[in-house]
N, C-alpha and C positions, 0 to 999 in steps of 0.2 A: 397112743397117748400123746398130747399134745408137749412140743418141747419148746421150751422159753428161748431157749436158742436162736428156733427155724422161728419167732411170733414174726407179725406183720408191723413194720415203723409205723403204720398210721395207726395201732393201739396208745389209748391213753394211759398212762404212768398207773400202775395201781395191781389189784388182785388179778382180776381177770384178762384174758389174751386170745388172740386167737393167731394162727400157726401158717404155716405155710400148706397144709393137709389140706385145706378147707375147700370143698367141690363146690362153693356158692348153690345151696340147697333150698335156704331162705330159712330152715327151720330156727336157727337162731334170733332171726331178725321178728320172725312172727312170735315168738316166747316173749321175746325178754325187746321192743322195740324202741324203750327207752335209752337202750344199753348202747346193742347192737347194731350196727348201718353196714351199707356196700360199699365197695368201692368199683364204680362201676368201670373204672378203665382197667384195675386188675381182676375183676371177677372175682372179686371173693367178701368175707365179712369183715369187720374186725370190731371191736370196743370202742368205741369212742366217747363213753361217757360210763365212769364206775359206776357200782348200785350207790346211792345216797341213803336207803333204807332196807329193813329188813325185807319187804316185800321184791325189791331191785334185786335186793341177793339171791331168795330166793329163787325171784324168776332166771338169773345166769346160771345157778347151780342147776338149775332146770334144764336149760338150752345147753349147758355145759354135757349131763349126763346126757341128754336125750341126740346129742350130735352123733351121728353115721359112721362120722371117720374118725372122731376124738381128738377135731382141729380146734377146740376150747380147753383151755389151758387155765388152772387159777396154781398163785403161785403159794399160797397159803396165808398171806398176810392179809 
């Protein structure tokens, strides 16, 4: 389970996060690629843009469950 603690500084302020767990997979980034990006000097994902709509949400609560290592975090708000 992802912990808001260990998320990544380059997530934007908001629900969703992603964690320091994160094995750069890509499956988040192909779900939800509005969301989601790289960071391609740490290897890993993070949020860099919240959902704006139901569909956005949606799609994170997607890449959220559908994550390997359960390095997607939402923090309920």
């Amino acid at each position: 389970m992802a912990d808001v603690a260990n998320k990544y500084p380059q997530n934007v302020v908001g629900k969703f996060y992603v964690d320091d767990q994160c094995i750069d997979c890509d499956l988040c980034r192909e779900t939800a690629p509005a969301n989601f990006t790289r960071d391609d000097d740490g290897g890993h994902s993070y949020v860099f843009k919240q959902p704006e709509n139901a569909e956005e949400e949606g799609l994170c609560k997607e890449a959220m469950e559908g994550c390997p290592v359960e390095a997607i975090g939402s923090d309920g708000t």
